[in-house]
N, CA and C of each residue as an Amber inpcrd file, in Angstrom:
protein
   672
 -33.6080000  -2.8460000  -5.7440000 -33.1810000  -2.2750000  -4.4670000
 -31.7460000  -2.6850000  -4.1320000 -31.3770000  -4.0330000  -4.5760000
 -30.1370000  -4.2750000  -3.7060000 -29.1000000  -3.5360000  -5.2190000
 -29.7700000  -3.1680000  -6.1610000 -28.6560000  -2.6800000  -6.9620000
 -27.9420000  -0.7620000  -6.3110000 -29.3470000  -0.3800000  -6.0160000
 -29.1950000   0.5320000  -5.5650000 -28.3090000   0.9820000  -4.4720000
 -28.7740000  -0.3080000  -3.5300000 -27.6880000  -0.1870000  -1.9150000
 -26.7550000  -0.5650000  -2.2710000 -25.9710000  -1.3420000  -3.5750000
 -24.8460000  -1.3060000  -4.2720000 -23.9710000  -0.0310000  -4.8160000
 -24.7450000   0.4430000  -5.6520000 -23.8020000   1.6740000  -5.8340000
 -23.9770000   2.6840000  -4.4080000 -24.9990000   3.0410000  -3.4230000
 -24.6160000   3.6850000  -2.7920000 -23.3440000   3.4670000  -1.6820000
 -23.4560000   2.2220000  -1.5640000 -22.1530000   1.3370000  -0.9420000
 -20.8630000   1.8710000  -1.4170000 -20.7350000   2.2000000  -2.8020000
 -19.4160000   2.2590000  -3.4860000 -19.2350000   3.6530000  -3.1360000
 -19.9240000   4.7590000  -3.1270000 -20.3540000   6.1220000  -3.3450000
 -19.9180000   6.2740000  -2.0530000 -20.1400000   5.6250000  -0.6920000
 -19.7760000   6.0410000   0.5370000 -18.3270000   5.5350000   1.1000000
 -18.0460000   4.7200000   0.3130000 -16.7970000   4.1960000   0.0340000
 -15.5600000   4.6230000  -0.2050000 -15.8900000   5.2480000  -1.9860000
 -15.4470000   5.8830000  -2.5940000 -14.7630000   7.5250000  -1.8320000
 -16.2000000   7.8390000  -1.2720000 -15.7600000   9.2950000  -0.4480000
 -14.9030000   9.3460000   0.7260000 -15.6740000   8.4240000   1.0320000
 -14.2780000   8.0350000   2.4160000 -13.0980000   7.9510000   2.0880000
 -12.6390000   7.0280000   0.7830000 -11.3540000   7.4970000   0.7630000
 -10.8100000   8.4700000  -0.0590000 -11.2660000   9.5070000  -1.0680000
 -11.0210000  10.7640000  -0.9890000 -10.6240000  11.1320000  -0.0780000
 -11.7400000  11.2180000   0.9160000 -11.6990000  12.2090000   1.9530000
  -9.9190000  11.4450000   2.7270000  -9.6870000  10.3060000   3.0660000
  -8.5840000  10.2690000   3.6470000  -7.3620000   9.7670000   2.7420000
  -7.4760000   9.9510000   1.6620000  -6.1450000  10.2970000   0.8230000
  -5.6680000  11.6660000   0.8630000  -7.1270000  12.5350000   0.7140000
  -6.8850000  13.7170000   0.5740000  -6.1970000  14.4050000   1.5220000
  -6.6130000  14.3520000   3.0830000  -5.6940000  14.7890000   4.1400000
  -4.1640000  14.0180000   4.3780000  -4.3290000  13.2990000   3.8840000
  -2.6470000  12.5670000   3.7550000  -2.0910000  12.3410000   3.0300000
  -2.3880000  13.0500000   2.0890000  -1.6660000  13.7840000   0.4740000
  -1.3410000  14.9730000   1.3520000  -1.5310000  15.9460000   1.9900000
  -1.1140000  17.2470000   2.1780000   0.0880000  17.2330000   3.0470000
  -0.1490000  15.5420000   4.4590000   1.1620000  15.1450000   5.2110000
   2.4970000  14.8870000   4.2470000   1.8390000  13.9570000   3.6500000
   2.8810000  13.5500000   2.0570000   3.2390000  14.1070000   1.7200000
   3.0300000  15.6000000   0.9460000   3.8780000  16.4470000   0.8140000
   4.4060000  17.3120000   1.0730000   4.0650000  17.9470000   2.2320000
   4.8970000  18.3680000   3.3460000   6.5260000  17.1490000   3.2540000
   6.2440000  15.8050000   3.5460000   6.9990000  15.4490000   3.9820000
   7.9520000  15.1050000   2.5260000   7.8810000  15.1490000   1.6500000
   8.5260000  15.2270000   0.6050000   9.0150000  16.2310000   0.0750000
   8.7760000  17.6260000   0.2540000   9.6880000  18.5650000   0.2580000
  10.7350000  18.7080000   1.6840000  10.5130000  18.3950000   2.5300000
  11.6460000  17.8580000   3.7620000  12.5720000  17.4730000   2.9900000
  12.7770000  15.9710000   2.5880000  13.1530000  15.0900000   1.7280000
  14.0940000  15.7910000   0.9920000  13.3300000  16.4130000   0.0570000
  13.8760000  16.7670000  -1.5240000  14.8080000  18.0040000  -0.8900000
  14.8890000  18.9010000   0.1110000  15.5040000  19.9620000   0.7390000
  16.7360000  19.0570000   1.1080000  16.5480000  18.3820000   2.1550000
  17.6270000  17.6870000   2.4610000  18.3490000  16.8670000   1.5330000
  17.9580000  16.6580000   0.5790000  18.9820000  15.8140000  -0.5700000
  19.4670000  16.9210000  -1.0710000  19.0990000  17.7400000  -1.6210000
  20.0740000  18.6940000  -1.8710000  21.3560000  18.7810000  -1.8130000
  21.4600000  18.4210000  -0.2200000  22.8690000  18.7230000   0.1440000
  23.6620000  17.3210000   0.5490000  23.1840000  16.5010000   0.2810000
  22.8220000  15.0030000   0.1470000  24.0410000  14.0190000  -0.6990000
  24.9770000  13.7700000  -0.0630000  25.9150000  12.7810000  -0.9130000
  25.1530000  11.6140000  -2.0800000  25.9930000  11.8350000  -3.1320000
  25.1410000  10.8320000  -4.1620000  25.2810000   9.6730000  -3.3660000
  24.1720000   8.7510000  -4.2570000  24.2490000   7.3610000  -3.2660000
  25.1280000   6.6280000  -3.9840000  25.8520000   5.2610000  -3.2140000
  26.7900000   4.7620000  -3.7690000  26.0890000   3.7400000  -4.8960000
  26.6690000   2.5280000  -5.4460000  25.9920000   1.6660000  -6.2340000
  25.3210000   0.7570000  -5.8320000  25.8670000   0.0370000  -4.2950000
  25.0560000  -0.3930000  -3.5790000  23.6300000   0.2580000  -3.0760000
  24.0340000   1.5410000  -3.1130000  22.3980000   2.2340000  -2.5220000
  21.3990000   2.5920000  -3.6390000  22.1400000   2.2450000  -4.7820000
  20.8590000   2.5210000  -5.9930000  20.2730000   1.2900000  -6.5770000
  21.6650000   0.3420000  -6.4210000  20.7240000  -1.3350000  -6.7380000
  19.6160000  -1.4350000  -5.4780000  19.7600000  -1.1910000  -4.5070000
  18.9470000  -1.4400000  -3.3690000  17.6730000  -0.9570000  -3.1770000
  18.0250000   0.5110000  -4.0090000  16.6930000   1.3150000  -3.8840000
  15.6560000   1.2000000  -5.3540000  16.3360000   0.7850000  -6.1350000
  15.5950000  -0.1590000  -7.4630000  14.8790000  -1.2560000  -7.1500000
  15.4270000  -1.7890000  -6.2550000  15.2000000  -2.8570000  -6.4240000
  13.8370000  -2.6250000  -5.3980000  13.8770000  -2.4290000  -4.7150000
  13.0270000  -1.7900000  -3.5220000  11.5300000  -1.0510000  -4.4140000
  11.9540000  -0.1980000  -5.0550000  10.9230000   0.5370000  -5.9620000
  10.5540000  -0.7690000  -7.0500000  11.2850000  -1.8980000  -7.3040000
  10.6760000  -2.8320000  -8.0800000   9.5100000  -3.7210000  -7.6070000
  10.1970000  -4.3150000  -5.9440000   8.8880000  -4.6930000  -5.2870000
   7.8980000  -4.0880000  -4.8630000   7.7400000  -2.7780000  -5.0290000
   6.4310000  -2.2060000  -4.3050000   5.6410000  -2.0770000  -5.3550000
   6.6170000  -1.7430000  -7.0030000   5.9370000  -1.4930000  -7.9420000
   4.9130000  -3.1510000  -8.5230000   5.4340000  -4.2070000  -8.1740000
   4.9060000  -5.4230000  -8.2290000   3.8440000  -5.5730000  -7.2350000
   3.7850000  -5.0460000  -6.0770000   2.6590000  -5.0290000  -5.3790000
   1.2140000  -4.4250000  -5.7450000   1.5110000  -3.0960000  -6.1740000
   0.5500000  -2.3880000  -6.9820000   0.0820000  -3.5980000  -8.5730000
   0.7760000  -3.6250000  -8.9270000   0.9300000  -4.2760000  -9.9870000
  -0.1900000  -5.4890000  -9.7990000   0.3040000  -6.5130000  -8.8170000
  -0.7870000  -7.7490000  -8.9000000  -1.8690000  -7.5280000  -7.7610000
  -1.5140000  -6.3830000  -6.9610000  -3.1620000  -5.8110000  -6.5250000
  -3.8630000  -5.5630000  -7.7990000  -3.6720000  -5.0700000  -8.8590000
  -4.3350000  -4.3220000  -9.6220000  -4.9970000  -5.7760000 -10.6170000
  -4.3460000  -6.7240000 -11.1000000  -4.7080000  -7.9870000 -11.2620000
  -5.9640000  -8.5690000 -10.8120000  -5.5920000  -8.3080000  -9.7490000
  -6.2600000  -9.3740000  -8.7950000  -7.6790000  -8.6070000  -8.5070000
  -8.0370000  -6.9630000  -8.5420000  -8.8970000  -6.4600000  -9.2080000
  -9.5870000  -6.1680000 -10.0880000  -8.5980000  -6.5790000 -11.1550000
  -9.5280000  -6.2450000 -12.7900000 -10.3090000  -7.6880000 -12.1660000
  -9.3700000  -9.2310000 -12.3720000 -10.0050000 -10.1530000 -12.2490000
 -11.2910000 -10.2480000 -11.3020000 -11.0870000  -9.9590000 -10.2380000
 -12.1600000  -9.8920000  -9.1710000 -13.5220000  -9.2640000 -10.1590000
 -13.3120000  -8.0360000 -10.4710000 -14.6950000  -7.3950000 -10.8630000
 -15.4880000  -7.9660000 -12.1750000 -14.5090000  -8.5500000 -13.1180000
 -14.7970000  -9.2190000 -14.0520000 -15.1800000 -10.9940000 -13.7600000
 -14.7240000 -11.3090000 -13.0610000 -14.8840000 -12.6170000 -12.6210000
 -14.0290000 -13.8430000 -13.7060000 -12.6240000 -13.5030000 -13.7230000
 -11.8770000 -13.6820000 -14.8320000 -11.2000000 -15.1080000 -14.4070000
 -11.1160000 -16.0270000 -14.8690000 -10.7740000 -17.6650000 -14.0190000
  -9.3940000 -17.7090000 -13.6890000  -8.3380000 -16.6370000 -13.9500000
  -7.0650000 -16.3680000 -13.4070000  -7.0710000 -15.8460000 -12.2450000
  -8.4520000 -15.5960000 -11.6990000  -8.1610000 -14.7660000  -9.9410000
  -7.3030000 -15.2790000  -8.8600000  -7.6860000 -16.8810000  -8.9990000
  -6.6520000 -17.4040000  -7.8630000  -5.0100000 -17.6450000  -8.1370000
  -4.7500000 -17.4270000  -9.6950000  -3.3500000 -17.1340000  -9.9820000
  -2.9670000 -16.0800000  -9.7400000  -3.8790000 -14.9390000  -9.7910000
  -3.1090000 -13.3610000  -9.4590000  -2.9810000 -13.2250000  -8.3510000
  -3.7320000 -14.3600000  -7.1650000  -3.7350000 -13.9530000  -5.7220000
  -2.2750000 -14.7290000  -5.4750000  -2.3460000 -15.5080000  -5.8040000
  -0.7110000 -16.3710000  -5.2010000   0.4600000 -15.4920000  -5.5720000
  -0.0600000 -14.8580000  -6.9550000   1.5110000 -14.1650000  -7.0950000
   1.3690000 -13.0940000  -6.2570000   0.6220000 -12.2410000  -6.0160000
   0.0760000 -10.9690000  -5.2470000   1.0580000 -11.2940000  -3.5840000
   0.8120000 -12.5420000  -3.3040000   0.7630000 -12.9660000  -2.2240000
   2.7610000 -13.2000000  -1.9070000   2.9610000 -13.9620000  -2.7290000
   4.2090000 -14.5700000  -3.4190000   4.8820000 -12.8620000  -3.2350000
   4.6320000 -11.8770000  -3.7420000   5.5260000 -10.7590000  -3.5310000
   5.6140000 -10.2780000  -2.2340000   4.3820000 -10.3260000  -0.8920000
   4.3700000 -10.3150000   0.2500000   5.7850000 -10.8240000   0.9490000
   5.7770000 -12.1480000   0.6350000   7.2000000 -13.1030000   1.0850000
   8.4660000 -12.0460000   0.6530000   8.6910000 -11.5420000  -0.6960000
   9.9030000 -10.8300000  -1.4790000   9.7720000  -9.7940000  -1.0610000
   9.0880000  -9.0660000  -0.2640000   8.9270000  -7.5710000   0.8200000
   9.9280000  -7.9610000   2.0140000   9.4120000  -9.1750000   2.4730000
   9.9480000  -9.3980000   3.4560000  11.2910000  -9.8160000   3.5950000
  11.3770000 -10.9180000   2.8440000  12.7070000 -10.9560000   2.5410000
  13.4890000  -9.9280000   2.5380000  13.0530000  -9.1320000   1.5620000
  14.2340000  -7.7680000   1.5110000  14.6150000  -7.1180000   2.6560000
  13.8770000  -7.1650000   3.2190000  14.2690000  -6.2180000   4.8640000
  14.9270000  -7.2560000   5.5820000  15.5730000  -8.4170000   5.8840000
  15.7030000  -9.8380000   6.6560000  17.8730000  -9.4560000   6.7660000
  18.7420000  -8.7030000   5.4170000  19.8740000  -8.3040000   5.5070000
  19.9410000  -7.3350000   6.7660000  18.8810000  -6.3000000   6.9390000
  19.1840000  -5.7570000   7.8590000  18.3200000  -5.7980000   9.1460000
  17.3270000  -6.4330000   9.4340000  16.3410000  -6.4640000  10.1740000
  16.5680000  -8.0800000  11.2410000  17.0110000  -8.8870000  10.2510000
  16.6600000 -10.3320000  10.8170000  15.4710000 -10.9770000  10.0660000
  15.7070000 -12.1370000   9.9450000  14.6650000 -13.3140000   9.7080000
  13.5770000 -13.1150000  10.3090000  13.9430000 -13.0420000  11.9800000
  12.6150000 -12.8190000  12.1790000  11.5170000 -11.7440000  11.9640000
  11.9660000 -10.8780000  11.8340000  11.3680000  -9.1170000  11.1820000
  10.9660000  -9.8230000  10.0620000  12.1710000 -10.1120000   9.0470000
  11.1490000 -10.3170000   7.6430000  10.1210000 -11.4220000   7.5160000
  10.3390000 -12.4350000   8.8500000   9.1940000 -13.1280000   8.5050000
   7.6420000 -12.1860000   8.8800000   7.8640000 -11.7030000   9.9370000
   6.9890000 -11.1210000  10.4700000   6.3070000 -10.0350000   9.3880000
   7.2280000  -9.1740000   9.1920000   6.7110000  -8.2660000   7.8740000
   5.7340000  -9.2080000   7.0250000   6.3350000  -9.9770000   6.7080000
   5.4310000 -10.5480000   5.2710000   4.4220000 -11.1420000   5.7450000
   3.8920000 -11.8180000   7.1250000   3.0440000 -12.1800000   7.9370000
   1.6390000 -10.9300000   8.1510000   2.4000000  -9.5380000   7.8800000
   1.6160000  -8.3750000   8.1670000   1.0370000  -8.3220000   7.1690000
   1.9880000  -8.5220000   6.0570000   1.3150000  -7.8710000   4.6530000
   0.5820000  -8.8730000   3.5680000   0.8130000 -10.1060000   3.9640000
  -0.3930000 -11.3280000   3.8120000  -1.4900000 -11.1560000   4.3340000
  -1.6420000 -10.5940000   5.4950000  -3.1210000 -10.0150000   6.2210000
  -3.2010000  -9.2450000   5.5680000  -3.1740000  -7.8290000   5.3280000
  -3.0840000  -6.8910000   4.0770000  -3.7780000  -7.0070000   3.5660000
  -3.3790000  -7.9850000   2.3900000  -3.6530000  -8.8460000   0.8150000
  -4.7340000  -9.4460000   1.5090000  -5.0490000 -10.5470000   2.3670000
  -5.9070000 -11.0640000   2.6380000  -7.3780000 -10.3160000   3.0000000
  -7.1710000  -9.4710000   3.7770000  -8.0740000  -8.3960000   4.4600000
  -8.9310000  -7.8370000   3.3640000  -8.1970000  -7.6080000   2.3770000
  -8.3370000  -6.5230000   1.5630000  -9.6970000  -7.4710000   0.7150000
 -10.0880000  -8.3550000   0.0800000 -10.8610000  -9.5640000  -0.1860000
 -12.0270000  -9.4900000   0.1080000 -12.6960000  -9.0960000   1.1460000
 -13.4910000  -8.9360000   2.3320000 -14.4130000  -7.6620000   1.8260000
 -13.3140000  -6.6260000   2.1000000 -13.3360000  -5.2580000   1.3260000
 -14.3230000  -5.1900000   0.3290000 -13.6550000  -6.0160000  -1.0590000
 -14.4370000  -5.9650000  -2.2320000 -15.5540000  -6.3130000  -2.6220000
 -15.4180000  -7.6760000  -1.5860000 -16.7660000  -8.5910000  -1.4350000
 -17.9340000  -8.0320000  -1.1550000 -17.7690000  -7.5190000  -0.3760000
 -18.4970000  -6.9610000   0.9940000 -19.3430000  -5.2880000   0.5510000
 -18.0550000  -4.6050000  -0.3960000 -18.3720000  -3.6510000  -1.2830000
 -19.8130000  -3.8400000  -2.3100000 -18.9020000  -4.8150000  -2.8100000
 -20.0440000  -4.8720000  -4.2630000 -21.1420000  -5.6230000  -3.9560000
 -21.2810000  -6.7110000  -2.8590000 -22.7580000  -6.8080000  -2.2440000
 -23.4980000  -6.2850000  -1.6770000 -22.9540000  -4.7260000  -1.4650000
 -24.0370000  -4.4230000  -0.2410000 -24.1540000  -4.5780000   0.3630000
 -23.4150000  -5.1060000   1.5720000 -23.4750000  -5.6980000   2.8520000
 -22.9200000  -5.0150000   3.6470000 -23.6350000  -3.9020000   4.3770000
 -22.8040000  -2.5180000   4.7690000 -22.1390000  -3.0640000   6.3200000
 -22.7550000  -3.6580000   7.4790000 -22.4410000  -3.9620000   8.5960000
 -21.1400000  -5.3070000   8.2590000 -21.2260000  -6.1070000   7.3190000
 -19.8830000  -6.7250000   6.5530000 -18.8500000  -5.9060000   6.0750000
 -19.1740000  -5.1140000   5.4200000 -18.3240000  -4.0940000   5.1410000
 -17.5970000  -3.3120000   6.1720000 -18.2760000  -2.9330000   7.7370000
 -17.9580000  -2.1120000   8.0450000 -16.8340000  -2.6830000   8.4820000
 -17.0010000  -3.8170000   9.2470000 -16.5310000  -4.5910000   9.8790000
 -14.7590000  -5.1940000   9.3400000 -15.4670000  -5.3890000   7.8010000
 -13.8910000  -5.2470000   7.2630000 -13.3870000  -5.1780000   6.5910000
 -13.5700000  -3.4780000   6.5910000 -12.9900000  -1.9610000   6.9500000
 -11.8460000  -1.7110000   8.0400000 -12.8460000  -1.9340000   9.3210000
 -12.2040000  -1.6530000  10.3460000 -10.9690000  -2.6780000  10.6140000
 -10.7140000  -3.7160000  10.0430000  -9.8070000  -4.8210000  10.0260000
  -8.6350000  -4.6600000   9.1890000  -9.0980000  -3.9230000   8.4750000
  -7.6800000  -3.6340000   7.1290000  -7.3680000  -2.4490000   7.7790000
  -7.8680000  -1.9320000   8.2120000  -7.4760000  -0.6920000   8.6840000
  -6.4330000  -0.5390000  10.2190000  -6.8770000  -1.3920000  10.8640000
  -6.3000000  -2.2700000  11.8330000  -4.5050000  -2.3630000  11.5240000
  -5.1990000  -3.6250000  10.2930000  -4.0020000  -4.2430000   9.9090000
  -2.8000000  -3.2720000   9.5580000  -3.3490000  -2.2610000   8.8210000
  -2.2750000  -0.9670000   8.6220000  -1.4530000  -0.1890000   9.7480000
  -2.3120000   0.1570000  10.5250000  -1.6370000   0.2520000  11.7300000
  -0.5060000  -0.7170000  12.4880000  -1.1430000  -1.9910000  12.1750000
  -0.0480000  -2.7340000  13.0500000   1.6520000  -2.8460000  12.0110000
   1.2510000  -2.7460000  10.7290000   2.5290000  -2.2860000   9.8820000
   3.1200000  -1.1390000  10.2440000   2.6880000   0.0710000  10.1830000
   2.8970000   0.8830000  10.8400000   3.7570000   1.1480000  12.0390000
   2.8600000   0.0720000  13.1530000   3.8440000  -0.1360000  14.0700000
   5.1910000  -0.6080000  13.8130000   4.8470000  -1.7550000  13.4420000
   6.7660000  -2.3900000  13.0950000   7.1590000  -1.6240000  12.6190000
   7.1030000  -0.6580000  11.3550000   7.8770000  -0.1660000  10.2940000
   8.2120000   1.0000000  11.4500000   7.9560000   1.7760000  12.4560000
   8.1900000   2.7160000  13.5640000   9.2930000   2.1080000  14.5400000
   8.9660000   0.8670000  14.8850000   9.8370000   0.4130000  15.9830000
  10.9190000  -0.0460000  15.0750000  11.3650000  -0.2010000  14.2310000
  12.4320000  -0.8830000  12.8870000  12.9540000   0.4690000  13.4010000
  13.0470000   1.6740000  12.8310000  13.8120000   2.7110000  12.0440000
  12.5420000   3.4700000  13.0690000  12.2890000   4.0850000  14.4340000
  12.2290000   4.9590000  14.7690000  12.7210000   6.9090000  14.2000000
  14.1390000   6.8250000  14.0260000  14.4270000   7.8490000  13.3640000
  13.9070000   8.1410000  11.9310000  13.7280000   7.3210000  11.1840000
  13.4110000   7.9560000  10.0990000  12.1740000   7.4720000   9.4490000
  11.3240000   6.5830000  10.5060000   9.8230000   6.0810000  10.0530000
   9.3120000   6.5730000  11.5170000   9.1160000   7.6080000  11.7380000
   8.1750000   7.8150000  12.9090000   6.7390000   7.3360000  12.8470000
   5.8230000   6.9760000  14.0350000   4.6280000   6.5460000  13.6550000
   3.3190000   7.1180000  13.1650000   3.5660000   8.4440000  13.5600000
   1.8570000   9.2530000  12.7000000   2.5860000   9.4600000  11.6310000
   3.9730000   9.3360000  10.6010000   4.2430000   9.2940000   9.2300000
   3.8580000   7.4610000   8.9340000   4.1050000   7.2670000   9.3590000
   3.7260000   5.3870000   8.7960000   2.6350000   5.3510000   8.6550000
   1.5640000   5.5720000   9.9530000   0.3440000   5.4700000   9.9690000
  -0.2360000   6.4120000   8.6680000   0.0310000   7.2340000   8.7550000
  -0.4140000   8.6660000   7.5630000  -0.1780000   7.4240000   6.3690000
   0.7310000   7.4390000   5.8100000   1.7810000   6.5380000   4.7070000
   0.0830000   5.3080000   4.1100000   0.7710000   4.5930000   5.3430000
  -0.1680000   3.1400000   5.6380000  -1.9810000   3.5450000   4.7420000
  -2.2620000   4.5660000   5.7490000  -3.3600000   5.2500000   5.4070000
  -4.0240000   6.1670000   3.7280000  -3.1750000   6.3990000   3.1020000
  -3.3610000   6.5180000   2.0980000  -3.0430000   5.5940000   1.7600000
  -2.1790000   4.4970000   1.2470000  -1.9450000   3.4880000   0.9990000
  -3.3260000   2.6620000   0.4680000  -4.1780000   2.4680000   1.5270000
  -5.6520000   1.8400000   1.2860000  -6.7620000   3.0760000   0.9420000
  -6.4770000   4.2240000   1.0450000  -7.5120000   5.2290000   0.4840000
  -7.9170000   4.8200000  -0.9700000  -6.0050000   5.1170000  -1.2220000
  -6.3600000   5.1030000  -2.8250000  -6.2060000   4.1640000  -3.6070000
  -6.3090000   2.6220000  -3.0420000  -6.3640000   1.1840000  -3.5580000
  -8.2060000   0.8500000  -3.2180000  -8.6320000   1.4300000  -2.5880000
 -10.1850000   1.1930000  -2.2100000 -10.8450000   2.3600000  -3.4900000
  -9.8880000   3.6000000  -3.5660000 -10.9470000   3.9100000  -4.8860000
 -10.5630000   3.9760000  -5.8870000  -9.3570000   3.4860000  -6.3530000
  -9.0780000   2.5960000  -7.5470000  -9.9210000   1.3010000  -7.4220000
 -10.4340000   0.4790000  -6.4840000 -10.9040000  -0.8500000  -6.3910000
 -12.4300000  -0.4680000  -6.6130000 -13.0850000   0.6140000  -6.3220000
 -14.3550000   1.0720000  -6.5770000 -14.7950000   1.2660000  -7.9810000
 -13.6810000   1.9640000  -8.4420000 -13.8070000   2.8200000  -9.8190000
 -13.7680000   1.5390000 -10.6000000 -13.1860000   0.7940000 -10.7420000
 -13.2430000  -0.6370000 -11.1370000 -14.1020000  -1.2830000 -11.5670000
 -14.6520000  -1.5140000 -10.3040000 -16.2800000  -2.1000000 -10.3540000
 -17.2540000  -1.7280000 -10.1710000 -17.1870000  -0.1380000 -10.3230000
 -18.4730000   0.7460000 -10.6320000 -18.3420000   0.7420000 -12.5010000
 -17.3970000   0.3740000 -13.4910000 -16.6950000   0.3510000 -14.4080000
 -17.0540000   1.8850000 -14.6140000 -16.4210000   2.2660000 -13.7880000
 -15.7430000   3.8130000 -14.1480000 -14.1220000   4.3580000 -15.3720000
 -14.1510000   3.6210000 -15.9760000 -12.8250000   3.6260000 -16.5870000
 -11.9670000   4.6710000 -16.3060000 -12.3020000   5.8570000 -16.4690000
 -11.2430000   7.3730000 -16.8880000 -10.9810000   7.1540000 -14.9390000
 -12.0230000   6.9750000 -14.0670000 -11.2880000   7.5060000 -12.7810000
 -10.7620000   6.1640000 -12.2710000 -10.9780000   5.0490000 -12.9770000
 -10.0480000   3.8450000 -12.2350000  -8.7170000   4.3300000 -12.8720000
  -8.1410000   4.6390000 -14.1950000  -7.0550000   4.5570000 -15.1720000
  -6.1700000   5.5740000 -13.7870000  -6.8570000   6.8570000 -13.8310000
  -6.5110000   8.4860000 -13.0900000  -6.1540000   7.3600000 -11.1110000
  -7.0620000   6.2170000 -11.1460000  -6.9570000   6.1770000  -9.6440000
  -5.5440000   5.0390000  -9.2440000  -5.6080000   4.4850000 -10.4550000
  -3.9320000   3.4130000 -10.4690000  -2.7490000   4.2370000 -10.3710000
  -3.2770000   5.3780000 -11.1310000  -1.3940000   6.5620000 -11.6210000
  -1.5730000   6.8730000 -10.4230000  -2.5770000   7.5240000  -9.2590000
  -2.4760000   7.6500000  -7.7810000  -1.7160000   7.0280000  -6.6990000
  -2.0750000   5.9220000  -7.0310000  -1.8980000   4.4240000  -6.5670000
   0.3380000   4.0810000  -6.8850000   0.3440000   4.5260000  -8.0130000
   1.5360000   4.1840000  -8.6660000   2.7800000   4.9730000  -8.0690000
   2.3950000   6.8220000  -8.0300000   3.1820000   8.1440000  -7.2190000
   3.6130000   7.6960000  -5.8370000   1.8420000   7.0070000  -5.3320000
   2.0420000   7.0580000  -4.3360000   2.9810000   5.8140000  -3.4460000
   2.9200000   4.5710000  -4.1690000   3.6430000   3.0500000  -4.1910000
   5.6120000   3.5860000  -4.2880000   5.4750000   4.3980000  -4.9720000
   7.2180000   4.9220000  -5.2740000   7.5490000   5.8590000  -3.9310000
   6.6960000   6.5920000  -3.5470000   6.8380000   7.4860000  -2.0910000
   7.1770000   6.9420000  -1.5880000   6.4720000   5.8330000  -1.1540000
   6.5060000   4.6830000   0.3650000   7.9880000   3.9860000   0.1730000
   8.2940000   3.5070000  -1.1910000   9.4790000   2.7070000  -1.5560000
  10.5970000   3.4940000  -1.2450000  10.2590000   4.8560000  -1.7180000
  11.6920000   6.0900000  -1.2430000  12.1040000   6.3550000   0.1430000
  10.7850000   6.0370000   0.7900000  11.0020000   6.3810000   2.2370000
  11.3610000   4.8930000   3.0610000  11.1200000   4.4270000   2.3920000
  11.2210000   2.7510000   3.0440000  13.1550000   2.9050000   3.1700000
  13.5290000   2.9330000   1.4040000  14.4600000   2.4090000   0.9510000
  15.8120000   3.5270000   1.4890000  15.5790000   5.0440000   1.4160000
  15.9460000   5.6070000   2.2590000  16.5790000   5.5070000   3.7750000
  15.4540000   4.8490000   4.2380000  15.4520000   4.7340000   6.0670000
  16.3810000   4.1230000   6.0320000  15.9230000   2.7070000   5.8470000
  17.1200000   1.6360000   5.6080000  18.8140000   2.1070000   5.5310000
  18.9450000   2.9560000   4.1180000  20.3930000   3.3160000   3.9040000
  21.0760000   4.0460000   4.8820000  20.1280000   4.9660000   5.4040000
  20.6330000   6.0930000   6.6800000  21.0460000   5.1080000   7.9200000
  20.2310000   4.2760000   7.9550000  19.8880000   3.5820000   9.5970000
  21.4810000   2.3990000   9.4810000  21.4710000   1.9590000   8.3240000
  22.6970000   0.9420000   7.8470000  24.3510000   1.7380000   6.9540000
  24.6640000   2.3970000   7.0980000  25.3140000   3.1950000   6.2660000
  26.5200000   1.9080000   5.7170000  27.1620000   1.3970000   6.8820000
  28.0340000   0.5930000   6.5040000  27.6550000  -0.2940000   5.2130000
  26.2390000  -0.8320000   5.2970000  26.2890000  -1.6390000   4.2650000
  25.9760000  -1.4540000   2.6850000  26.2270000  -0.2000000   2.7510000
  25.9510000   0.6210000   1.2670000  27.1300000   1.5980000   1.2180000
């Protein structure tokens, strides 16, 4: 029985976030042909704005990266878990940092304060998933989900003009759709739709970095 209320756990899981990747895949690209229209006509960026925006697409790509770690390990029960969490964690701090040239210390501390809850939250999630423990689960669910929002917020009040908040929130929101069913597919050992749910995970990690790294350059021009 409790194997059963296990996979159905994952199965209701799983759909849920379909279901809300899927409606914020359609915001997403809406808002990426915006984007790609307006570059068009779009001054190349200088060298400062392409080290910046590399570098930018390097940390998000490291985020995905030791989330994904810190999942194989989790489902396997692999004795490196608490090394993949520190580094996982360790890139939280190098998010923040990066925004601290134009934001302030205190922003980037704060950022990385958000996205340590994040990482942390997210723990709960898996736990909570693969036991069957649906009223645990729901509970936090509703906490990571939370937590996204309140990123959201900052990343809105930062760069109003070019991070409005139902795009952050949207953003934020797929963000954990499709890390919850990459994190399912995982440990349902679904192979072909975990492999298909990381490259999701990966499109979508470079979006957020473009729009992040973007805002920034528009909002700061002088310093690029």
């Amino acid at each position: 029985m409790t194997a059963l209320r296990t996979t159905a756990s994952f199965r209701r899981l799983a759909l849920a976030a379909a279901l809300a990747g899927a409606s914020a895949a359609v915001a997403l690209l809406v808002s990426a042909s915006h984007s790609e229209a307006a570059a068009m006509g779009a001054q190349p960026l200088s060298p400062k704005a392409v080290a910046f925006t590399r570098a930018m697409d390097k940390l998000w790509e490291d985020h995905i990266t030791w989330t994904r770690m810190v999942i194989v390990d989790f489902a396997a029960g692999l004795p490196d878990l608490k090394q993949a969490e520190v580094r996982l964690l360790r890139n939280q701090t190098d998010i923040g940092n990066a925004i601290k040239p134009y934001y302030g210390t205190a922003a980037g501390n704060k950022l990385t304060k958000l996205l340590r809850t994040h990482i942390l939250e997210a723990v709960p999630v898996l736990v909570d998933a693969k036991n069957g423990n649906q009223a645990k689960l729901k509970k936090a669910l509703s906490a990571w989900y939370a937590n996204a929002h309140q990123i959201a917020v900052f990343l809105s009040k930062a760069n109003p003009e070019a991070w409005s908040l139902p795009a952050m929130d949207r953003m934020m929101k797929r963000h954990l759709a499709l890390t919850t069913a990459e994190g399912v597919a995982r440990i349902e050992g679904h192979w072909k739709a975990d492999i298909a749910a990381y490259d999701k995970v990966h499109v979508e990690i470079l979006q957020m970095s473009d729009m992040l790294s973007s805002g920034i350059e528009s909002q700061f021009p002088n310093k690029f």
